[in-house]
C-alpha positions in Angstrom: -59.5 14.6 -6.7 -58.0 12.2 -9.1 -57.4 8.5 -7.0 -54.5 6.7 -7.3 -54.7 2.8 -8.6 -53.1 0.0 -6.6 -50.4 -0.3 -9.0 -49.2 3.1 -8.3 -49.5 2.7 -4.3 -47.6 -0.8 -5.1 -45.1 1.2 -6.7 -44.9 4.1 -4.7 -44.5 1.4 -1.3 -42.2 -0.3 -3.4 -39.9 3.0 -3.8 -39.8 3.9 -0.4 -39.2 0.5 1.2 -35.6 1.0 -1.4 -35.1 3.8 0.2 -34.1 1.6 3.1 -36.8 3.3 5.7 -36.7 1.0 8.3 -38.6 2.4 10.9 -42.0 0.4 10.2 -44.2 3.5 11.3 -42.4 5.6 9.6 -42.3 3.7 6.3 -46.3 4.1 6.1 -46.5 7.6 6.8 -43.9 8.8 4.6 -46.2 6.5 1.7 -49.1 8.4 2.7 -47.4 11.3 2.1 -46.1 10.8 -1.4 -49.1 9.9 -1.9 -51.3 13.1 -0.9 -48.7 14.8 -2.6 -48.8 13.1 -6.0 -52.8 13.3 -5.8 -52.4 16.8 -5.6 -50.2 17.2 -8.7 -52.6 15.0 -10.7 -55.6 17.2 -9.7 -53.5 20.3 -11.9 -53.8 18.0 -15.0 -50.6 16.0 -14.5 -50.3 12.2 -15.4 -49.6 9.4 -12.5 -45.9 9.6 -13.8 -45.2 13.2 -14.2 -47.0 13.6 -11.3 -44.4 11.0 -8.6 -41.7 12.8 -11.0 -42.2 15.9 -9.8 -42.9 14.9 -6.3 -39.7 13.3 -6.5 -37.7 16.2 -7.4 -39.2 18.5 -4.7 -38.0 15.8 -2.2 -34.7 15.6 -3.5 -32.4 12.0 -3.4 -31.8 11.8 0.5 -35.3 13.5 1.7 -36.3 10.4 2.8 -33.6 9.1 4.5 -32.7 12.5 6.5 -36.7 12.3 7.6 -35.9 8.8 9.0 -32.4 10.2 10.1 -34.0 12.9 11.9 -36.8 10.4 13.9 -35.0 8.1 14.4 -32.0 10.5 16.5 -34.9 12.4 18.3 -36.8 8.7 19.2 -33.6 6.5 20.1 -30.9 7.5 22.5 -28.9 4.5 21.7 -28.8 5.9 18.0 -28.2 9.3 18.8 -25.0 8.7 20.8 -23.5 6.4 18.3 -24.6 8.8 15.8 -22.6 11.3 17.2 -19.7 8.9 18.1 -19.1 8.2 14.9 -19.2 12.1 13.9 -16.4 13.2 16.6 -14.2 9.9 16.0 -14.0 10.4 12.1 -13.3 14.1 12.3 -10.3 13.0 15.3 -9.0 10.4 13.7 -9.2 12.5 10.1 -7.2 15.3 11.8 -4.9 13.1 13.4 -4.1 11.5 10.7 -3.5 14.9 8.9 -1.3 16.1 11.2 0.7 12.9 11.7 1.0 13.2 7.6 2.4 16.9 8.4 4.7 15.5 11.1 6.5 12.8 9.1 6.4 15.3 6.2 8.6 17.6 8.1 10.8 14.8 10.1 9.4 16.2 13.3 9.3 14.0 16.3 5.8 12.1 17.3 4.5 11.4 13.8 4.3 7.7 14.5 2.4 7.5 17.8 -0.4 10.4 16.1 -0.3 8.6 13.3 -1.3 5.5 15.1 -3.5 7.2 17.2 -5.6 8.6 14.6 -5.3 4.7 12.5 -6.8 3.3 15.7 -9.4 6.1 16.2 -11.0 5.5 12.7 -10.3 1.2 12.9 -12.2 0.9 15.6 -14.3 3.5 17.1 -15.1 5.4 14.0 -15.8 1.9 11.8 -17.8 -0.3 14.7 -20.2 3.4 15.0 -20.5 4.1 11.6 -21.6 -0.1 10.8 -23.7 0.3 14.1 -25.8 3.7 13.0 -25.8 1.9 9.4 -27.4 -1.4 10.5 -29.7 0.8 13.1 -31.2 2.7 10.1 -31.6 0.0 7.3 -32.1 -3.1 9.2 -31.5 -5.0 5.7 -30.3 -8.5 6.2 -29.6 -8.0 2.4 -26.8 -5.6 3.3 -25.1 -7.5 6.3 -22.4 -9.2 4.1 -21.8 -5.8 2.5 -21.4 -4.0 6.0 -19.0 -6.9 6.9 -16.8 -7.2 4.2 -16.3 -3.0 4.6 -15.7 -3.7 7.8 -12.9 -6.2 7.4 -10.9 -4.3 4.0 -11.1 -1.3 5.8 -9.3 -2.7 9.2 -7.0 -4.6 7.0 -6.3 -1.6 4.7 -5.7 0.9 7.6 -3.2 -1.4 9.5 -1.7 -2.3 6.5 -0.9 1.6 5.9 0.2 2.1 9.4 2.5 -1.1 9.1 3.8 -0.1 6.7 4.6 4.1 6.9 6.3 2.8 10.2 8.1 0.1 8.6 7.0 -2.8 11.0 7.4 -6.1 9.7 4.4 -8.2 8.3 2.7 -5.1 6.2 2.9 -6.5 2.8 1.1 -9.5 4.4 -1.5 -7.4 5.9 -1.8 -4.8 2.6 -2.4 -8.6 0.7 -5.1 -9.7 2.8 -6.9 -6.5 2.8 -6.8 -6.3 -1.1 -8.3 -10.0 -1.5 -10.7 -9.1 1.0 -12.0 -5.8 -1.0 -11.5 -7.7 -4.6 -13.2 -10.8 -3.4 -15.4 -9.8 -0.9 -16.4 -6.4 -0.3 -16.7 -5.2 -4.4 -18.8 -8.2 -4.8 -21.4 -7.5 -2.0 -21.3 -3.7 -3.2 -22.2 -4.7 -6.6 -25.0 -7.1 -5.7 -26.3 -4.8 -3.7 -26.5 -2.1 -6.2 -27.7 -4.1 -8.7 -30.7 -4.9 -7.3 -31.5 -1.6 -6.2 -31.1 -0.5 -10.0 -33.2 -0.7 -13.0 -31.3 1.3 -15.4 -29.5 -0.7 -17.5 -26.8 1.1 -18.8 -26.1 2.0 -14.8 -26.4 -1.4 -14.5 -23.4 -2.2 -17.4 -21.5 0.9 -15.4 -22.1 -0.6 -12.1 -20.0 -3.9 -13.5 -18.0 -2.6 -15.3 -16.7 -0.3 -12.5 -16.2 -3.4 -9.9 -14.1 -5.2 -12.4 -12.1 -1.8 -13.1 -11.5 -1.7 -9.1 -10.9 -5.3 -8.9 -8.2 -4.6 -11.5 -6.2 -2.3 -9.9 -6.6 -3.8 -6.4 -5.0 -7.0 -8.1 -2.2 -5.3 -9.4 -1.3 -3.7 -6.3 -1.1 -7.2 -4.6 0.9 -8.2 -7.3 3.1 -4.9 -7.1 3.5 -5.1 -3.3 4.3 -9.0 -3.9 6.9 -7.9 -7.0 4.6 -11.0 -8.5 4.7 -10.1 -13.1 2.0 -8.2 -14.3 1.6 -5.9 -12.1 1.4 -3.3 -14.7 -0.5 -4.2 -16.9 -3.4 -4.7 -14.2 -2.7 -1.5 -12.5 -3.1 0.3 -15.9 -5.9 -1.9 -17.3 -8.0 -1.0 -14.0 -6.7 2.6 -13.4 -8.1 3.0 -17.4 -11.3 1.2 -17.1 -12.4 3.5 -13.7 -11.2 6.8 -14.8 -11.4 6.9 -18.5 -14.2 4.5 -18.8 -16.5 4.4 -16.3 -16.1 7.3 -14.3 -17.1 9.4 -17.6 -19.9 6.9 -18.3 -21.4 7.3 -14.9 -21.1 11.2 -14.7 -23.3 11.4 -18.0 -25.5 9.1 -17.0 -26.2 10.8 -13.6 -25.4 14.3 -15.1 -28.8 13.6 -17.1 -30.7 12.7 -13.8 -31.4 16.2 -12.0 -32.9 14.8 -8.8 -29.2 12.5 -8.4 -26.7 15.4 -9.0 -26.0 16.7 -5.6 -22.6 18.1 -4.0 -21.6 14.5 -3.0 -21.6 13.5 -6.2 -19.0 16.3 -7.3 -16.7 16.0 -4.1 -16.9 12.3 -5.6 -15.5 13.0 -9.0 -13.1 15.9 -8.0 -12.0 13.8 -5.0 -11.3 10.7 -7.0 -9.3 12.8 -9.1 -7.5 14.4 -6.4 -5.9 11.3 -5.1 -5.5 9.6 -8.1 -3.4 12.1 -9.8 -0.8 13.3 -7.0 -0.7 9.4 -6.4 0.4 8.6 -10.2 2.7 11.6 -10.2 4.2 10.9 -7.2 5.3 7.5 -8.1 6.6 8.6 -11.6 8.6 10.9 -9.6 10.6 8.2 -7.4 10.3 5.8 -10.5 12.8 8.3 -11.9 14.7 8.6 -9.3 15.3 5.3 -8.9 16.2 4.8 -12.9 18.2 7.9 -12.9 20.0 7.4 -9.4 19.8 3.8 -7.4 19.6 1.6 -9.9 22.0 3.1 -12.3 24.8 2.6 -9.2 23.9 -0.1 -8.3 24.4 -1.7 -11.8 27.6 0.4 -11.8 28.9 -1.3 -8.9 27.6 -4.8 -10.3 29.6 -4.4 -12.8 32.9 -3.4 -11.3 32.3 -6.2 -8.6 32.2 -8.5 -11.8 34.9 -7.0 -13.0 37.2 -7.7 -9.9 35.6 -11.2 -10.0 36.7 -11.9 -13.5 39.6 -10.3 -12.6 41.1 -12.6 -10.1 39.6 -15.4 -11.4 41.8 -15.3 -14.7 44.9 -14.3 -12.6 44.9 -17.7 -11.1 43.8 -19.6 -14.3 47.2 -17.7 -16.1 49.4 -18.6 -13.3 51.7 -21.4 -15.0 53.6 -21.6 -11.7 53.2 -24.2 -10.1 53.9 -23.6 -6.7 52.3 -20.2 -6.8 49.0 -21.5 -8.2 48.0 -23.6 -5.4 48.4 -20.4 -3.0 46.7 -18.6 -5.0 43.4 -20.5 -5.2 43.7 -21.7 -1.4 43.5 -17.3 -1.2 39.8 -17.2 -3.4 38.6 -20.5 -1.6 38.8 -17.8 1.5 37.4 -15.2 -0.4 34.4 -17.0 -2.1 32.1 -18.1 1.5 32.9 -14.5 2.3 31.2 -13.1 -0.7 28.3 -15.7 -0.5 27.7 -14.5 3.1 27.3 -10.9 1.6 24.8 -12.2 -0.7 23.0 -14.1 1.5 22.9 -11.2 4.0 21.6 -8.8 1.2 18.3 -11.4 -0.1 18.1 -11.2 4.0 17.4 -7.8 3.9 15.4 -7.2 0.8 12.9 -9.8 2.4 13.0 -8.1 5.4 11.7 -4.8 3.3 9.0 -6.5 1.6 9.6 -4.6 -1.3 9.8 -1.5 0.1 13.6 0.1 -0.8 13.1 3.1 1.9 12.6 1.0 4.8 14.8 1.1 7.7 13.9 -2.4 9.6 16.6 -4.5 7.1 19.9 -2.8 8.5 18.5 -2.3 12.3 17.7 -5.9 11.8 20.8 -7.1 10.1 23.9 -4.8 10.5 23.5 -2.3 13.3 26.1 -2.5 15.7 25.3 -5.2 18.0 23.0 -7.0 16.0 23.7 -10.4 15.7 24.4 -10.7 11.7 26.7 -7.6 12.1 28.9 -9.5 15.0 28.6 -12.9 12.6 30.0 -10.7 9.8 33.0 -8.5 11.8 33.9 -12.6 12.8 33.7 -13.6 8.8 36.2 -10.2 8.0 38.7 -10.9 11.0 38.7 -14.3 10.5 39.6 -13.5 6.1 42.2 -11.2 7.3 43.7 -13.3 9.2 43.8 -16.2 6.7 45.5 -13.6 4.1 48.0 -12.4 6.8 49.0 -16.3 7.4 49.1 -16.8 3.6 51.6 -14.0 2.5 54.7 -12.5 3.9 54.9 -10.2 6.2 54.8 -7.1 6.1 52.1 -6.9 3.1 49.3 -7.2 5.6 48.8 -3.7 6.5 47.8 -2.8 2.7 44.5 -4.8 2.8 43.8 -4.6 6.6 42.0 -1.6 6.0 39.9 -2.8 3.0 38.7 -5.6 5.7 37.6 -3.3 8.2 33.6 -3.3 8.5 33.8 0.3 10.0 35.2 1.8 6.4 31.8 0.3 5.2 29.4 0.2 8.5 28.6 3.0 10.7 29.5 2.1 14.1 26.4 3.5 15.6 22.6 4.1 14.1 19.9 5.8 15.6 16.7 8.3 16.1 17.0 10.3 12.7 19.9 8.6 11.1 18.1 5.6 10.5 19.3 3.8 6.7 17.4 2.5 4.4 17.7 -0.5 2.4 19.0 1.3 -0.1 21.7 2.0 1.4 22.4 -0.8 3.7 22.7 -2.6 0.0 24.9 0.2 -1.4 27.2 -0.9 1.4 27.2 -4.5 1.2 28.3 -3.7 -3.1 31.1 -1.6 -1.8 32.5 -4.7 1.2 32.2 -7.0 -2.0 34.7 -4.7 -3.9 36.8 -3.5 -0.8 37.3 -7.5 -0.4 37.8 -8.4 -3.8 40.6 -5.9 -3.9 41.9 -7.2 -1.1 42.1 -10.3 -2.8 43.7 -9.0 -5.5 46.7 -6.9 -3.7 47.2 -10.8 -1.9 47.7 -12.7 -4.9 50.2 -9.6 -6.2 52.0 -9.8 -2.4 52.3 -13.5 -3.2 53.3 -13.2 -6.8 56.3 -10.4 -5.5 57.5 -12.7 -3.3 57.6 -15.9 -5.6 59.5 -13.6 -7.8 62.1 -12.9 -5.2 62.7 -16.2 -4.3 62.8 -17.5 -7.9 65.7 -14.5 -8.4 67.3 -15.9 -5.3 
């Protein structure tokens, strides 16, 4: 029988130990037994390496680490019940999830509290059992910062999605951190770690090339989430690199490697692709509708609030009375602090959203009945209409009263299903503006009547 030379038994040692077989008894039988087999294939002729090739094969790309899997759950109690911990919690938490994505789907009550139920399932049941059986089975100090850093995106990452479904405040913050954590921390461990396991160098090119693509896209997020420039470009620069770049490379590189194609390596690709493109068409879908709809009005009602603006603005610069002027402009010095208060009140609110325009925390924050910014603006309206009512005759104040009533703009109560968006909490703070600019206007034509009359008098 052919013998094998201590290179080869280096090398075959060397293999296995990158297999990550940790179980040091284990580790020298499974040698041995690469070994008896490859002697075997070199007694039918073979050479040393078409011999451990074929071997190879006939084990498959996992054999080695199911062997260890199997030991180690048959051995270790301690293993076997966090093995199987972290089976039942990710199928929970992946079916609560599910159906709390079915629930809010369909506006049916209780999505929130499964949805949460299956976040905090997977966050910390499912990830502290998964790092546990991970860290049980390779022991490699190598991999500690990697199994961190997973540890810590994903946490961030799932709360950050929870936060902000539910519109809770503070989810843009905690969506940030868990992007910098996976672009700065997590991508790099992942790539240093499979460099070194990998010898290939065009893998090795893909391997880079595929963390910077992520990196990428996880930037532009943060910067899309943060409405920070260039959010585009990176989100296109990284979505391009990953899927039209290095995805390709990567499946012909493995497609050529018989022993690495395996069913998780197509639920990869056709998984990838699954979420990607739903994802992209989804928000080209409400891109459109916010170019064809929202911001169309609300550049429509810009402009007429401009317009009323402009409007009263050169009916008190054309005045050439001199009596009537002064009245006039003592009307818009009432009307101005109410308009800023609008506009502070709106930058309020779309800070409150962090950027999202279908949250509901702005207006139950800022102008549900009650609240106190509604109460602070029903004061600022009562307190204009009275001012007009003291600065033009009677009898004219009924015309406007209505324009300055915050109930032709505000609901008067807000809540379960009928919850607004900032959308339209905006949508009404544009048409106050213009109900009060007219307002303005139909005072300064009440005053300019009645100069008119007394002049004829």
């Amino acid at each position: 029988m052919p013998d094998l030379t201590r290179q080869n038994l280096q090398q075959i040692r060397r293999d296995v130990v990158r297999e990550e077989i940790s179980f040091s008894h284990l580790l020298d039988e499974l040698t041995d037994h690469i070994c008896c087999e490859v002697e075997n294939e070199m007694q039918r002729g073979l050479s040393f390496p078409e011999a451990y090739q074929a071997v190879r094969r006939k084990l498959g790309p996992r054999r080695l680490r199911e062997i260890q899997e199997e030991t180690l759950y048959a051995v270790d109690t301690k293993y076997r019940q966090m093995k199987n911990t972290m089976k039942i919690s990710a199928i929970a938490g992946t079916v609560l999830l599910g159906f709390a994505a079915l629930f809010k789907i369909m506006h049916w009550p209780g999505a929130g509290i499964i949805m949460i139920l299956g976040a905090l399932t997977l966050a910390f049941v499912f990830m502290p059992s998964a790092l546990t059986v991970l860290w049980k089975e390779t022991h490699s100090g190598k991999r500690v910062m990697l199994y961190i850093t997973a540890f810590i995106a994903a946490m961030l990452f799932i709360a950050g999605v929870v936060f902000k479904i539910q519109h809770w405040p503070g989810s843009g913050l905690i969506l940030s951190l868990a992007m910098v954590s996976g672009a700065l921390l997590f991508l790099p461990a992942l790539l240093a770690a499979k460099l070194k396991d990998q010898e290939n160098r065009s893998k090795r090119i893909v391997y880079i090339l595929g963390a910077l693509g992520m990196s990428l896209y996880m930037a532009g997020l943060l910067f899309k989430i943060q409405h920070w420039p260039l959010a585009t470009i990176l989100l296109t620069v990284g979505l391009v690199l990953t899927f039209f770049v290095v995805l390709p490379w990567y499946t012909r590189l493995t497609w050529k490697s018989d022993d690495h194609v395996s069913s998780a390596f197509i639920y990869m690709v056709v998984g990838a692709l699954a979420i990607v493109i739903p994802s992209m068409l989804i928000s080209l879908n409400i891109q459109r509708n916010y170019e064809g709809g929202y911001f169309i009005q609300q550049k429509a009602q810009q402009a007429m609030i401009n317009y009323k603006l402009s409007e009263n603005q050169a009916a008190i610069s054309n005045c050439s009375d001199t009596l009537l002027k002064p009245l006039l402009a003592e009307i818009n010095a009432h009307t101005t602090p109410l308009i800023e208060h609008l506009d502070r009140l709106g930058k309020k609110m779309n800070d409150a959203s962090e950027g999202d325009a279908f949250s509901t925390v702005p207006f139950s924050e800022f102008l549900t009945d009650g609240s106190t910014t509604r109460n602070e603006l029903n004061e600022a309206l009562e307190e204009y209409s009275g001012h007009l009512s003291r600065l033009i005759p009677e009898g004219n104040a009924a015309q406007f009263e209505e324009l300055l009533d915050p109930l032709a703009y505000l609901p008067e109560t807000v809540s379960g299903p009928e919850r607004i968006s900032l959308m339209s909490g905006l949508h009404m703070l544009d048409l106050m503006k213009a109900g009060i600019l007219t307002a303005e206007s139909l005072a300064f034509s009440a005053a300019t009547g009645n100069r008119q009359q007394v002049s004829r008098k």
